[in-house]
Legacy VTK file of the C-alpha trace (Angstrom):
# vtk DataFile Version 3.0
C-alpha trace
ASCII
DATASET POLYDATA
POINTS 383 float
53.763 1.420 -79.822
50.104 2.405 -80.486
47.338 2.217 -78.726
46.321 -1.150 -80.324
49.853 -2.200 -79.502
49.280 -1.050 -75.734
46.010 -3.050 -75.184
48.034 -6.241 -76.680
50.615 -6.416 -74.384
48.516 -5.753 -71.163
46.143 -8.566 -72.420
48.691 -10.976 -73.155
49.489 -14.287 -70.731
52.226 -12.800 -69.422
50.824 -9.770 -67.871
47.311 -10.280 -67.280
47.300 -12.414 -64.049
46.631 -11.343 -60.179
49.835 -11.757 -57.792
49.678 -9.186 -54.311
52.597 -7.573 -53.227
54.178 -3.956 -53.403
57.769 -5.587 -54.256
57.752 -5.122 -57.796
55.600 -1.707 -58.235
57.705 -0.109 -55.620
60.947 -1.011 -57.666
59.077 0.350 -60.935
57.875 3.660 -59.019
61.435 4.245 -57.848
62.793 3.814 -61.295
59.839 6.649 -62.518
61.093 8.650 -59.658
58.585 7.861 -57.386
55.759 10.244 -58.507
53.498 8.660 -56.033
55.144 10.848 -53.425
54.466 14.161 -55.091
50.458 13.437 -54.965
47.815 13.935 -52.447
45.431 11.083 -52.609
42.098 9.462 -51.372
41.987 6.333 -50.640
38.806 3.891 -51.389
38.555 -0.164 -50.963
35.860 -1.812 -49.924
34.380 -5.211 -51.561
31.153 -3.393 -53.217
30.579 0.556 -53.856
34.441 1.889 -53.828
34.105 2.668 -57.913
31.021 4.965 -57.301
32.165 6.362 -54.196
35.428 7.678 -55.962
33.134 9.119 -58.977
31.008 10.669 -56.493
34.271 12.122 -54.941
35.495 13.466 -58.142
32.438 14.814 -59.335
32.582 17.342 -56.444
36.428 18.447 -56.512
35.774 18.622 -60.325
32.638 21.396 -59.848
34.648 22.830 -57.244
37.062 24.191 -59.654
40.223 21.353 -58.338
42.207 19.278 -60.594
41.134 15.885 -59.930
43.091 12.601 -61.135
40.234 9.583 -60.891
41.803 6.272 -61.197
39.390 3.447 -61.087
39.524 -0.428 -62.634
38.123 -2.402 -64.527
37.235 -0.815 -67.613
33.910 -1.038 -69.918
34.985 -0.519 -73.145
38.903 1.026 -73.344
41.220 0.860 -70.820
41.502 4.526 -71.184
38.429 5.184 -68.955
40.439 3.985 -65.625
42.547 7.284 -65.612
40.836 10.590 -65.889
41.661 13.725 -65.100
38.745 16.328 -63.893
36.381 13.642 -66.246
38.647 12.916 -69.275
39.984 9.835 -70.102
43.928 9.650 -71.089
44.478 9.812 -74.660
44.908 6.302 -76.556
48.158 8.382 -77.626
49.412 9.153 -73.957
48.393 6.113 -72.945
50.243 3.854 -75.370
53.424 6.213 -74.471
53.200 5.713 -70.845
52.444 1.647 -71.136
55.548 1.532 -73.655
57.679 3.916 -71.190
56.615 1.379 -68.337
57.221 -1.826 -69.853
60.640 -0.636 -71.304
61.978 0.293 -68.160
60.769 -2.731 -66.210
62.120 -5.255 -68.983
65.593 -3.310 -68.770
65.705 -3.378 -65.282
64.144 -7.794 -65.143
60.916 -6.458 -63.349
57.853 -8.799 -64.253
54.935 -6.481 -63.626
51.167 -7.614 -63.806
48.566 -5.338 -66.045
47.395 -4.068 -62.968
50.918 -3.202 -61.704
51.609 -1.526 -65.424
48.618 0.652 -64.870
48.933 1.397 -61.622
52.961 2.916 -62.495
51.480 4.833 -65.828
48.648 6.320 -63.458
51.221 7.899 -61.010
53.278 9.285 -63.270
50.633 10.742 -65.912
48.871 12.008 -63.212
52.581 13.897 -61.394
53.175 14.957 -64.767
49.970 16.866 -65.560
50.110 18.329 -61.568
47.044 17.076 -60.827
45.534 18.183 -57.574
44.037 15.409 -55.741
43.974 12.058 -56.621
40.778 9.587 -56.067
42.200 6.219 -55.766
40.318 2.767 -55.875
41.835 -0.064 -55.007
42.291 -3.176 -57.162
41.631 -6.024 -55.170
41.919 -5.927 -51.170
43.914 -3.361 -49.870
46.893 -4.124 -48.117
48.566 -5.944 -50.719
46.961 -3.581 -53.400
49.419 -1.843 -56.123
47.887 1.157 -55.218
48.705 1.059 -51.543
52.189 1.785 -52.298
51.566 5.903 -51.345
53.355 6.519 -47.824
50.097 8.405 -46.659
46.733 10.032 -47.970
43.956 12.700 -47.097
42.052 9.826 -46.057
40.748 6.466 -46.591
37.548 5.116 -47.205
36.560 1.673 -46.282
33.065 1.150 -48.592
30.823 -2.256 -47.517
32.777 -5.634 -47.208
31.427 -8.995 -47.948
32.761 -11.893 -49.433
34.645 -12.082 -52.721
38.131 -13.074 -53.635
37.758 -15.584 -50.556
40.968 -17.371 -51.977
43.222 -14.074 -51.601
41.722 -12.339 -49.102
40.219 -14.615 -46.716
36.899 -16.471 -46.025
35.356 -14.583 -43.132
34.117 -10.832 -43.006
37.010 -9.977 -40.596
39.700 -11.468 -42.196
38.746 -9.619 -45.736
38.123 -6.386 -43.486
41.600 -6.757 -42.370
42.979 -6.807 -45.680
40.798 -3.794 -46.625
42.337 -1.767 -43.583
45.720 -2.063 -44.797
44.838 1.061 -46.848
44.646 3.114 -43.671
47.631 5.213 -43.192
49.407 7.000 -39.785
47.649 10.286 -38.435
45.272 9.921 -41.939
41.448 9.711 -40.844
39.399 6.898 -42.251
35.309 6.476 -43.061
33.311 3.383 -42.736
29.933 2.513 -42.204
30.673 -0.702 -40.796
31.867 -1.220 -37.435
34.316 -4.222 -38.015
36.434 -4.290 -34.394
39.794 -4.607 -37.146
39.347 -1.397 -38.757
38.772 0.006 -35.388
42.156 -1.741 -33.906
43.915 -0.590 -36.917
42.475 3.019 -37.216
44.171 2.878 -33.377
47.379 1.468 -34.165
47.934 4.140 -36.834
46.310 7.277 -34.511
43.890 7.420 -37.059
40.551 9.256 -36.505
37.769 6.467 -37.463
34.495 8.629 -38.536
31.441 6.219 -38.502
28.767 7.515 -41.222
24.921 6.348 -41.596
23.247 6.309 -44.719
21.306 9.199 -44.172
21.747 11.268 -47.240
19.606 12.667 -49.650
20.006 11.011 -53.237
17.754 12.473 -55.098
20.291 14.921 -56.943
22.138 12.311 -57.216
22.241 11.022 -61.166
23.993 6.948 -60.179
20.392 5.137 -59.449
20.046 2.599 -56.902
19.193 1.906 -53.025
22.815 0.817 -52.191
23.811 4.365 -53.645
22.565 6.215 -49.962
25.341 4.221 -48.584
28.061 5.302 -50.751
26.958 9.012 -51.727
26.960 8.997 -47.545
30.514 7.868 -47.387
31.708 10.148 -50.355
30.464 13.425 -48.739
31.422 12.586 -45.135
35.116 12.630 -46.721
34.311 15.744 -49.108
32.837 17.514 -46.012
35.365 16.406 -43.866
38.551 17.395 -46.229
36.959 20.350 -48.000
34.765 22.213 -45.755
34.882 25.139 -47.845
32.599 23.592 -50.851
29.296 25.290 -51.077
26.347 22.689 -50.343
25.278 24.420 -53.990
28.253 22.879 -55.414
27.856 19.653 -54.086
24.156 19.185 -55.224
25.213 20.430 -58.387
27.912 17.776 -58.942
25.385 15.356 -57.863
23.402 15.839 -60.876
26.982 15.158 -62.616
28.119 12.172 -61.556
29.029 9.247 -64.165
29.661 5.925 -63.409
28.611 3.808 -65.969
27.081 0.535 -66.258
26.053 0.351 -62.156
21.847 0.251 -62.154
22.295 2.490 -65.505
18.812 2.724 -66.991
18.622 2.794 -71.142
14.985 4.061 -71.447
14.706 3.528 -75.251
15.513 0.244 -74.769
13.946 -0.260 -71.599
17.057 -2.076 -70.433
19.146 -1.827 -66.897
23.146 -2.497 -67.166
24.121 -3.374 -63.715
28.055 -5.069 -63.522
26.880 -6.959 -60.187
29.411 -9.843 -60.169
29.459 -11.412 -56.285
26.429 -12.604 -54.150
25.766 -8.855 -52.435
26.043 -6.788 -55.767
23.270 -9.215 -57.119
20.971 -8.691 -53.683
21.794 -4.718 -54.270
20.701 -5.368 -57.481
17.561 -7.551 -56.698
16.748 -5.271 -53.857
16.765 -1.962 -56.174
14.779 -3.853 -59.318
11.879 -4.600 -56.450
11.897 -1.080 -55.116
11.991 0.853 -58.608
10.257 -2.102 -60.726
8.135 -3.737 -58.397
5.146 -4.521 -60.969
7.045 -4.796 -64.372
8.126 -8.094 -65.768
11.550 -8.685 -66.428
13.819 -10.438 -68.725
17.716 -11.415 -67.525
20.824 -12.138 -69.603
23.509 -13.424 -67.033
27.209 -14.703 -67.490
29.612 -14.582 -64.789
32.726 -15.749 -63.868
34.081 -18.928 -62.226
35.358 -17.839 -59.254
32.490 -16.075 -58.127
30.000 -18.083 -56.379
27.402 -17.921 -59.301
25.250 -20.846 -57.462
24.333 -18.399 -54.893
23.681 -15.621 -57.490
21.573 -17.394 -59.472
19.405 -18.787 -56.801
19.087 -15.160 -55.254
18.582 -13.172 -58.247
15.416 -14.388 -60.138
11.957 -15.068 -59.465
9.588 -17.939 -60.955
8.142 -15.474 -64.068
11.636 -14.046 -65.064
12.382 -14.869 -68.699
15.779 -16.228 -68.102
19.290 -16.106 -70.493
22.365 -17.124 -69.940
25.498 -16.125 -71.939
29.107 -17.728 -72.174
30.963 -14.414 -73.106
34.658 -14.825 -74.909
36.868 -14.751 -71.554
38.500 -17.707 -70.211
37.186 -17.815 -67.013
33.652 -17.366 -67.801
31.226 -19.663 -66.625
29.572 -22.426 -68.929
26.147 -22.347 -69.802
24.943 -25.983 -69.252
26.459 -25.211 -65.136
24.759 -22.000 -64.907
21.353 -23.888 -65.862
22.090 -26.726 -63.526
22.336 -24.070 -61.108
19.060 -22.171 -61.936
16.063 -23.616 -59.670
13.766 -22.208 -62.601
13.668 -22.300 -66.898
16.382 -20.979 -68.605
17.894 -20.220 -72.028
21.241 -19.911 -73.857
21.708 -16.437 -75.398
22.896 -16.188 -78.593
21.937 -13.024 -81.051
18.413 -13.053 -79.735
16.157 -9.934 -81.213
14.088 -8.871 -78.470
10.969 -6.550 -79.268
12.122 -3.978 -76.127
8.349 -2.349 -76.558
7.055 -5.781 -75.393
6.520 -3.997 -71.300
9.689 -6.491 -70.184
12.363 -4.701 -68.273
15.748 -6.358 -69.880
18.493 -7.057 -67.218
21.866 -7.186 -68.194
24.183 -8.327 -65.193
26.604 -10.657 -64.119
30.261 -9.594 -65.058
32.199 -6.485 -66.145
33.918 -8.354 -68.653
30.544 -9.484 -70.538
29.089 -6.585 -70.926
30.817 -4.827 -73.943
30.815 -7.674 -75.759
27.131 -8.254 -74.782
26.335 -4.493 -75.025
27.498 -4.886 -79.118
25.329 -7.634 -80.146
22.233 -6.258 -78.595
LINES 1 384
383 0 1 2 3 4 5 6 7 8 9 10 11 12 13 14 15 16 17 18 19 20 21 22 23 24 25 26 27 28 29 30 31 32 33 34 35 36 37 38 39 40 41 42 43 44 45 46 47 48 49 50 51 52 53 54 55 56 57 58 59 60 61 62 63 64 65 66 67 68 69 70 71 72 73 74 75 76 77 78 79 80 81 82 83 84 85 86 87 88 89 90 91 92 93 94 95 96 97 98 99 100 101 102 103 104 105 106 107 108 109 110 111 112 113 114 115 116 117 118 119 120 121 122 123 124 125 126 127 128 129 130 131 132 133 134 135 136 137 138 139 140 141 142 143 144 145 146 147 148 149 150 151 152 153 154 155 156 157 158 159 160 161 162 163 164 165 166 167 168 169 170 171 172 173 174 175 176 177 178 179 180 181 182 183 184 185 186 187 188 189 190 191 192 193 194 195 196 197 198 199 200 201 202 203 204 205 206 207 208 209 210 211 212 213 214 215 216 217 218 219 220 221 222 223 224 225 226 227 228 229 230 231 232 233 234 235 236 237 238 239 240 241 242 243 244 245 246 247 248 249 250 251 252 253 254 255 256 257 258 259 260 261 262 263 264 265 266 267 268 269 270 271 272 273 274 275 276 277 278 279 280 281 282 283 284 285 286 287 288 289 290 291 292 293 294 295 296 297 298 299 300 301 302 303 304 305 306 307 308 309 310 311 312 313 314 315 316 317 318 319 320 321 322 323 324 325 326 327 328 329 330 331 332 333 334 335 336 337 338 339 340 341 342 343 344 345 346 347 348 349 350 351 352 353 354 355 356 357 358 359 360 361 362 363 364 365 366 367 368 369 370 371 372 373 374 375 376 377 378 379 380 381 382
């Protein structure tokens, strides 16, 4: 199997589908000799924030000279980027041997694992085999159902803001999908929030955990991931570095500040005077709409939008753009992408279909791309 081979088989129908539960990873993991147990990991859910509070993380332990295994989801462009270690991505070539090792042993043994599950496996055992250090682990979706919450404890957990998404899996009120985000926390294992949901608190007791409140209070101007909802999750990330590694230099943390990659969240393309931001659920596009007024209060703007169905992309539309926006939509090659004509019936102002559209990016229009990880390398290619 190669790494085209790899890609196929995690894509196909009968992987690539969402269904909770630690049943089947657990049997997998056992079968790879449970290499979850040999790592020492941090622990990150939250609805909106968890991916760049686990880069943040890893930037740090990275400067400071640790082996750091980053495992985030979903990917960009390769699948490759979800599992790094100390910033590099697995090789296609280790990649497509892990998936292959995976699969094998799960069809041998009748074990019907999702893509996330498959990933999940090949991320604990690439990252036992190579000895990694620490591990910086973001959950999937929720957290107590999560593939990843199959590790028996952690350094910590990290519970980053919750609001509503995945209402059908995880619940439709705050608490309920804060509940399912606290399954992450672990016995005697200290957790940080920002948000003082009486769950995480009743669960944090349950499990003698310590529960460390943090305010957004820090500094981000070292910090190279742009945004206003970043002071929230660079405060989280270094409450837990500080916390678990007091012995890091403040030098070395404002260094890796200057470090930190997370592509494709408020990421700024000055020659094309163009912001990526994968805001898919009502509060990333209010992050989003809050951080375009502060930085580009004055400067015109042009969208290109596509989301998916089971967001609530009636509320993001209506939130996101103002009367003098030039407005696109785009139905991107995924089948659960919204249709054009619904997003426009949606839109309280004009709007057009994007196509292959040639935009003169010196016309003084900021271009906003936004909407859905899964658009935006396909969207990314044909501008």
């Amino acid at each position: 199997m190669n790494y085209a081979d790899a890609t196929k088989l995690l894509t196909s129908q009968g992987k690539f589908y969402i269904e909770l539960g630690l049943d089947r990873i657990l049997k997998i993991l056992n079968l790879l000799g449970n290499p979850q147990d040999e790592l020492k990991c941090i622990h990150v859910a939250g609805t909106n924030g968890k991916g760049s509070v686990c880069a943040i993380i890893a930037a740090v332990l990275k400067e400071a000279g640790i082996k750091v295994g980053l495992y985030t989801s979903p990917h960009i462009f390769e699948y490759t980027e979800r599992i790094k270690i100390s910033d590099s991505d697995i090789s296609k070539e280790d990649f497509a041997r892990y998936v292959m090792h995976v699969c094998n042993l799960a069809d041998k043994n009748q074990i019907y694992l999702t893509e996330f599950e498959i990933l999940t496996a090949v991320m604990f055992k690439y990252f036992a085999d190579n000895k990694v250090d620490i591990v910086v682990l973001e959950t999937g979706l929720g957290g107590r159902f999560d593939a990843t919450n199959v590790i028996k404890s952690n350094l910590c957990s990290v519970i980053t803001h919750i609001d509503f998404d995945h209402v059908e899996r995880l619940g439709d009120t705050l608490e309920q999908i804060a509940f399912e985000k606290a399954g992450i926390i672990k016995e005697n294992c200290p957790v940080f929030t920002h948000e003082g949901y009486e769950i995480i608190k009743d669960i944090a007791d349950k499990n003698h955990s310590l529960m460390i409140m943090t305010s957004p209070y820090e500094n981000t101007q070292n910090l190279a991931l742009k945004g206003l909802f970043q002071q929230e999750n660079l405060s989280l990330a270094l409450s837990a570095v500080r916390y678990l590694f007091s012995h890091i230099p403040e030098n070395i943390i404002q260094n890796a500040l200057k470090k930190v990659q997370h592509p494709c969240r408020f990421q700024y393309i000055p020659d094309k005077n163009l912001i990526i931001d994968a805001a898919h659920n009502p509060n990333g596009i209010n992050a989003l709409k809050q951080s375009l007024d502060f930085y580009c209060m004055d400067i015109p703007r042009r969208f290109i939008f596509g989301c998916l169905k089971n967001k609530d992309y009636k509320k993001m539309v209506t939130e996101l753009f103002n009367k003098n926006d030039e407005i696109y939509f785009y139905h991107f090659n995924y089948p659960n992408s919204v249709d054009v004509k619904a997003l426009q019936a949606a839109c309280p102002f004009d709007s057009y279909e994007f196509q292959s559209q040639k935009f003169d990016y010196k016309d003084g229009k900021l271009t906003v791309v936004c909407g859905s990880f899964y658009m935006i390398k396909e969207l990314l290619n044909k501008l």
